[in-house]
VOBA-1610 file (N, C-alpha, C; in pm, whole numbers, padded with zeros to 5 digits, always signed):
BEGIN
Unk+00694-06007+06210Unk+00648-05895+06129Unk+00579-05946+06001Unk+00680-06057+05974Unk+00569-06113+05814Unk+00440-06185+05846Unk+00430-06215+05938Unk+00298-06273+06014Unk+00185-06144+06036Unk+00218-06073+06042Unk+00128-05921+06068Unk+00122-05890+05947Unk+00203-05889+05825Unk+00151-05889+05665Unk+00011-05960+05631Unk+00047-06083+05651Unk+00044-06183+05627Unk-00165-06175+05661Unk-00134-06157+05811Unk-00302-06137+05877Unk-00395-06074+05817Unk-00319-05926+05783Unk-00363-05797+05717Unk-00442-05835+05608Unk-00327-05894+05532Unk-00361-05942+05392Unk-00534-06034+05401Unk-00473-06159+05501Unk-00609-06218+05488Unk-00756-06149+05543Unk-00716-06050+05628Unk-00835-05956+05711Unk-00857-05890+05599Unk-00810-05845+05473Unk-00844-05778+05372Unk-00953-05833+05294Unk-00858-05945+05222Unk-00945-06007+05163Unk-01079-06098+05218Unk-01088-06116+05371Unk-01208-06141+05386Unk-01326-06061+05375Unk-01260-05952+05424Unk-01371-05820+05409Unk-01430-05768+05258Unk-01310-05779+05172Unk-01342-05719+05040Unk-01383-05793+04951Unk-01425-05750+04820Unk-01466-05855+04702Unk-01461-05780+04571Unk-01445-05836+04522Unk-01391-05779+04370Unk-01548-05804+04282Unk-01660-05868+04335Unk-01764-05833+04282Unk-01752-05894+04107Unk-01655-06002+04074Unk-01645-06036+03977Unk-01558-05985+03839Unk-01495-05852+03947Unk-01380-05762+03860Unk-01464-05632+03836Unk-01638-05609+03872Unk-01713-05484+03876Unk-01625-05383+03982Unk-01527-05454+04066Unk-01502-05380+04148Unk-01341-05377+04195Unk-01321-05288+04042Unk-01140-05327+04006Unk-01084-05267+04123Unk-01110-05178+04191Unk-01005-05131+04317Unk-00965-05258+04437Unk-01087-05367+04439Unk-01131-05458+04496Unk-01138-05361+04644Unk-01247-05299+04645Unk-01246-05217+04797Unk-01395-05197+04820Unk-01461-05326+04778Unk-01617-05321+04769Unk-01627-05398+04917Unk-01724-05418+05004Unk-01710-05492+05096Unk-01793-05627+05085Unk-01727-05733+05141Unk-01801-05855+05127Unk-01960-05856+05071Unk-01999-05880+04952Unk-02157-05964+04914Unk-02216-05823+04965Unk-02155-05727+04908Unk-02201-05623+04826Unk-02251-05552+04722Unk-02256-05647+04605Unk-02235-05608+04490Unk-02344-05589+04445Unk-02390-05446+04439Unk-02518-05407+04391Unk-02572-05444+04255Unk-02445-05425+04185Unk-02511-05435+04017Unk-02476-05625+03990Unk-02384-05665+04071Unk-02411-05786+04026Unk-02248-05840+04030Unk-02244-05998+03958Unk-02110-06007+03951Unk-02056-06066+03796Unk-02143-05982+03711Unk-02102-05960+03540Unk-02047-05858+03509Unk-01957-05864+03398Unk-01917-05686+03381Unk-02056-05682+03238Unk-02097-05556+03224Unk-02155-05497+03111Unk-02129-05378+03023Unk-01986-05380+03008Unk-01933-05289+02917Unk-02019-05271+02788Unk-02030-05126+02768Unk-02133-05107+02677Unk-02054-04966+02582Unk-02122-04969+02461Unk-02111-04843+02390Unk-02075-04736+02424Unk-02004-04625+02512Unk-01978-04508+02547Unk-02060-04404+02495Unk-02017-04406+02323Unk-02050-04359+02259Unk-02183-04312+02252Unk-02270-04438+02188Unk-02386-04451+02208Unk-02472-04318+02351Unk-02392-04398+02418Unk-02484-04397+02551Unk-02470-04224+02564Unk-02350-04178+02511Unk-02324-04004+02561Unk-02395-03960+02443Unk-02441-03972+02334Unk-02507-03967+02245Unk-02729-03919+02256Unk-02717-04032+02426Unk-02836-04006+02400Unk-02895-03900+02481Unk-02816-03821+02500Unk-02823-03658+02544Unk-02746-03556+02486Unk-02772-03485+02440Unk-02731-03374+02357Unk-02721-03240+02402Unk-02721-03237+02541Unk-02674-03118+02626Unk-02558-03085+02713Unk-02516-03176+02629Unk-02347-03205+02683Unk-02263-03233+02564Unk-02165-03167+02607Unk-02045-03198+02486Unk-02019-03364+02481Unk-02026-03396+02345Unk-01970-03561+02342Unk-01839-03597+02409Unk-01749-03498+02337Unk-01651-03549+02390Unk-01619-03511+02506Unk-01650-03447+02594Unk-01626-03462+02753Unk-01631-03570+02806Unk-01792-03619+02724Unk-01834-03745+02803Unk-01783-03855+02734Unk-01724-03873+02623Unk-01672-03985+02567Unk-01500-03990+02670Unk-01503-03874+02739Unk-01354-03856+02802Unk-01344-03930+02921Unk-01507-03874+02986Unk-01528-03868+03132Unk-01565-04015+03149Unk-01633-04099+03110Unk-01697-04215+03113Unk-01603-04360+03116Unk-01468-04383+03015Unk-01420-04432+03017Unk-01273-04470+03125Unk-01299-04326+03163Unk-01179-04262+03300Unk-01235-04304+03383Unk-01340-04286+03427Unk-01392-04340+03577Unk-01435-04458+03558Unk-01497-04582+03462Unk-01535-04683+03483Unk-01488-04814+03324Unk-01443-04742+03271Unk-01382-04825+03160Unk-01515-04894+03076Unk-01638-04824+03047Unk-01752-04835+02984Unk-01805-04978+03091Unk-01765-04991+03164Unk-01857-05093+03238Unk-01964-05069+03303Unk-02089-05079+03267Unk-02225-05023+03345Unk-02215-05090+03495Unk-02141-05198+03549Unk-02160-05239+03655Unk-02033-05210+03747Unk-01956-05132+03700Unk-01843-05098+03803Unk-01922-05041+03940Unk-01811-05085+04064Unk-01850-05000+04154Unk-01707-04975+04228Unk-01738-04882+04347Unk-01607-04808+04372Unk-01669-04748+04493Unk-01547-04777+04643Unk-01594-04712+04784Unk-01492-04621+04773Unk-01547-04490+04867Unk-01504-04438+04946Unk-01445-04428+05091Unk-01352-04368+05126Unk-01277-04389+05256Unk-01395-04321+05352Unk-01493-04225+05282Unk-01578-04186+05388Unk-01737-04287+05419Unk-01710-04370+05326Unk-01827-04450+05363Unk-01925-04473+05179Unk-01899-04352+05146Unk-02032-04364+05006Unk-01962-04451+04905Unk-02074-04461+04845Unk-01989-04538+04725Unk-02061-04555+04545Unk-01993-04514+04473Unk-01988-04510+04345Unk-02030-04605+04254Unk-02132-04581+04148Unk-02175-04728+04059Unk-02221-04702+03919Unk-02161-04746+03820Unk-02232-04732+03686Unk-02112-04665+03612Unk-02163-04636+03454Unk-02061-04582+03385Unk-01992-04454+03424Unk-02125-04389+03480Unk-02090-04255+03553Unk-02060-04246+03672Unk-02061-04349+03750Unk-01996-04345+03842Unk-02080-04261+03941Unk-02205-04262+03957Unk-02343-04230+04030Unk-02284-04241+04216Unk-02250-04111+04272Unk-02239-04128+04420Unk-02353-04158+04448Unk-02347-04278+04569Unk-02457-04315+04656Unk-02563-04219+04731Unk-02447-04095+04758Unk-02590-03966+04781Unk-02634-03884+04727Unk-02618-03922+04619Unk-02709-03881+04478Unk-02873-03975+04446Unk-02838-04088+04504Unk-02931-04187+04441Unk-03024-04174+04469Unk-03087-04133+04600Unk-03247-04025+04638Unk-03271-03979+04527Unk-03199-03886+04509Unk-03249-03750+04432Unk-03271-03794+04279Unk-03170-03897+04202Unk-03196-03894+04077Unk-03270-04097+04060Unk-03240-04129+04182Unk-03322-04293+04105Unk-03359-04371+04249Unk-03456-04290+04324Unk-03560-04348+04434Unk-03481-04430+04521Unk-03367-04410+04531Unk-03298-04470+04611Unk-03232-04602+04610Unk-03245-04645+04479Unk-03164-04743+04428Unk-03024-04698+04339Unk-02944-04787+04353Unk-02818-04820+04324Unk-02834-04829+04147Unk-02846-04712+04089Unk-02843-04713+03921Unk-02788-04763+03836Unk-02781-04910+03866Unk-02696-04997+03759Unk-02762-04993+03591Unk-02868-05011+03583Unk-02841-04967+03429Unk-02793-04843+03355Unk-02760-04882+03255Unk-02687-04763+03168Unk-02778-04643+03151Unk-02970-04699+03151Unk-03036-04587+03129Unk-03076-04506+03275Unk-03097-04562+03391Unk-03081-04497+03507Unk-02987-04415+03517Unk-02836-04461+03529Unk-02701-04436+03518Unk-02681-04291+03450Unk-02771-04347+03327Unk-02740-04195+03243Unk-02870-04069+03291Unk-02942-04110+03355Unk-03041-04021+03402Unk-02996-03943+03491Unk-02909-04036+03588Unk-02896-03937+03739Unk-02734-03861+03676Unk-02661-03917+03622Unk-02556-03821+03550Unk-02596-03677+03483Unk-02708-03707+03374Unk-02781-03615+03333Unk-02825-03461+03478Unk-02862-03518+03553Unk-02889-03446+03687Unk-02823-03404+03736Unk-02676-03454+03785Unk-02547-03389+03867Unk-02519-03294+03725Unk-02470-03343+03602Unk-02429-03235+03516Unk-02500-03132+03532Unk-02610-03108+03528Unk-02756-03006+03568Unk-02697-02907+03669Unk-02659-03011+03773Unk-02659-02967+03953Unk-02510-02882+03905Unk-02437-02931+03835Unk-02309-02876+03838Unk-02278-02752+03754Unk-02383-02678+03689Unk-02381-02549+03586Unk-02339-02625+03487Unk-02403-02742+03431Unk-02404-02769+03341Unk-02249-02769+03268Unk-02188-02865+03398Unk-02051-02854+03368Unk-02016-03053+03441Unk-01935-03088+03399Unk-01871-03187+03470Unk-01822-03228+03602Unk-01786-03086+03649Unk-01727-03034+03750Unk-01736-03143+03898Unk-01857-03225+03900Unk-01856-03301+04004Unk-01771-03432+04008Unk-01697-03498+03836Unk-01626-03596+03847Unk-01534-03541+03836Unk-01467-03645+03907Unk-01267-03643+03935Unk-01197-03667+03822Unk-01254-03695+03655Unk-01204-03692+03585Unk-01203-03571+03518Unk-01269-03444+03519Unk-01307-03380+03463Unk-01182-03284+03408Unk-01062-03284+03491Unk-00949-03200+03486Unk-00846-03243+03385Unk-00835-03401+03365Unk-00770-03481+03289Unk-00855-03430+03181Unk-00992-03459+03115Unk-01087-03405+03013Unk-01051-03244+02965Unk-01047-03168+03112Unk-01049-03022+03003Unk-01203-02983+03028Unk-01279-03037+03108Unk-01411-03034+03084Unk-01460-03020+03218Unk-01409-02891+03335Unk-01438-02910+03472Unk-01499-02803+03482Unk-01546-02670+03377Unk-01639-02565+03400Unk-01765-02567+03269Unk-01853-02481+03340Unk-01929-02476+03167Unk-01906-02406+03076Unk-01789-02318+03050Unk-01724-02245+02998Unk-01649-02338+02857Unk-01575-02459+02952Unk-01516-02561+02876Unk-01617-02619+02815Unk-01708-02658+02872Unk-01804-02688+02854Unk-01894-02735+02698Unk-01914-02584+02755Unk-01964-02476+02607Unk-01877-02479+02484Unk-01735-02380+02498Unk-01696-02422+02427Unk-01615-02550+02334Unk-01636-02678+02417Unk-01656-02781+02359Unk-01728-02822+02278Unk-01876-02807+02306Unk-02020-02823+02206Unk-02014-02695+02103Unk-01982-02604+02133Unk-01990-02519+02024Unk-01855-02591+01910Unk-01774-02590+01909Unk-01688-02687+01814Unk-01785-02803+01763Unk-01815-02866+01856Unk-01851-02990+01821Unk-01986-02971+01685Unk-02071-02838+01759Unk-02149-02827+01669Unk-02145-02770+01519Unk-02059-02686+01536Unk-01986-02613+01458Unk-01949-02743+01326Unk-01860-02860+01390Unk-01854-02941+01290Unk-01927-03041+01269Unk-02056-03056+01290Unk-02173-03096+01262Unk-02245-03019+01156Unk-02255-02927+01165Unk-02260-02818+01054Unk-02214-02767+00969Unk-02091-02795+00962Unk-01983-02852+00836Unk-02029-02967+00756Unk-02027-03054+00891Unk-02074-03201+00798Unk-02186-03204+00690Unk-02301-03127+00785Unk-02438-03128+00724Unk-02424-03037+00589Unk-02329-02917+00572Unk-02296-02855+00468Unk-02257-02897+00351Unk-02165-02984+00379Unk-02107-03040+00286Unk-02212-03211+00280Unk-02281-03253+00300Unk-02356-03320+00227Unk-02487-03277+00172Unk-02480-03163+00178Unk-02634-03090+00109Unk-02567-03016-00024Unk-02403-02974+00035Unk-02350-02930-00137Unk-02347-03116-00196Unk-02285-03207-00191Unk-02299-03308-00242Unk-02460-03352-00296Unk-02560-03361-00236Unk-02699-03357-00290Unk-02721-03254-00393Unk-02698-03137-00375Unk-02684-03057-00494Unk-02630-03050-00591Unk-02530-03130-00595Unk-02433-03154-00696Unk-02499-03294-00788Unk-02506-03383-00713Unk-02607-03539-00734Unk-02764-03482-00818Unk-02804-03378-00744Unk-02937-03368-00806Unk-02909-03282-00954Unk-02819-03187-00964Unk-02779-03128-01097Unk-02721-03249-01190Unk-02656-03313-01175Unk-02610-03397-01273Unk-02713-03504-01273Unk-02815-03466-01202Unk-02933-03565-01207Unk-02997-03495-01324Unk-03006-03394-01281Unk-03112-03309-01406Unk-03040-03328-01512Unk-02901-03308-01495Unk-02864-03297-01678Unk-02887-03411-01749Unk-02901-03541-01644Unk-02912-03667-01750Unk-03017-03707-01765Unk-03087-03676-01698Unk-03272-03713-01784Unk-03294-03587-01855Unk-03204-03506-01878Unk-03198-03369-02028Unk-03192-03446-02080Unk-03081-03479-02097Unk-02985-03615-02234Unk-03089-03699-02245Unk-03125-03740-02142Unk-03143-03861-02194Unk-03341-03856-02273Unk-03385-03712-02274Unk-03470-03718-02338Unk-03461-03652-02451Unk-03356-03642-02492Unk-03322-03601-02612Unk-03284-03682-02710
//
């Protein structure tokens, strides 16, 4: 019986590859590795930043859940497709949002994400993290960015009362000081 472990084990690991740790489930199949065998953990932040039709923090939620900011993660399915990038881009998506390549950069990556969010009412709804987030309708959505904006507009408030305040005690001292 430990001999039938034992086989398994090695029939596993011949088949699979960890792709250099891009492919933490290690369930990639042999000299597969589309994006490569570097990790390129990158900015989250940044990167959910450079779209503004989405709540940040969904995507500062959603991004790190499915790939741990690594632009080169990848990840199979039991049905055959398979997953790549920060967003975690399904393989039958990749027609539709990047000519049929495997969207390993962060700016591809974030293009065809940009697109499923689109496809999804402008909701998250297509990743498996989205329920852990809070962020699986556009309802949540919405009212996520509306907060978010809401205190953006706080922010911006309160540094235009601060400029106003800076520019009055500006005026009073070139009073004084031409006196």
């Amino acid at each position: 019986m430990k001999g039938i472990f034992i086989l398994l084990g090695l029939a596993f690991l011949a088949y699979a590859d960890t792709c250099g740790g891009n492919c933490p489930l290690n369930d990639c199949p042999k000299d597969t590795c589309s994006c490569g065998y570097s990790s390129n953990v990158i900015d989250i932040a940044y990167w959910c930043s450079q779209f503004q039709g989405w709540s940040q923090s969904c995507c500062k939620c959603i991004a790190p859940n499915i790939s741990n900011g690594n632009a080169n993660t990848e990840s199979y399915n039991s049905y055959g497709s398979r997953q790549i990038g920060v967003w975690q881009i399904n393989s039958t998506n990749w027609e539709s949002c990047n000519d049929g390549n495997p969207p390993c950069s962060p700016t591809s990556n974030l293009n065809c994400a940009k697109k499923i969010w689109a496809w999804g009412g402008n909701s998250w709804k297509y990743w498996p993290a989205c329920s852990a987030c809070g962020c699986c309708n556009s309802s949540d959505e919405r009212d996520k960015l509306i907060l978010e904006l809401r205190a953006q507009m706080k922010e911006i408030e309160d540094q235009a009362r601060l400029v106003e305040e800076l520019a009055a005690k500006n005026r009073g001292l070139r009073y004084d000081s031409q006196v």
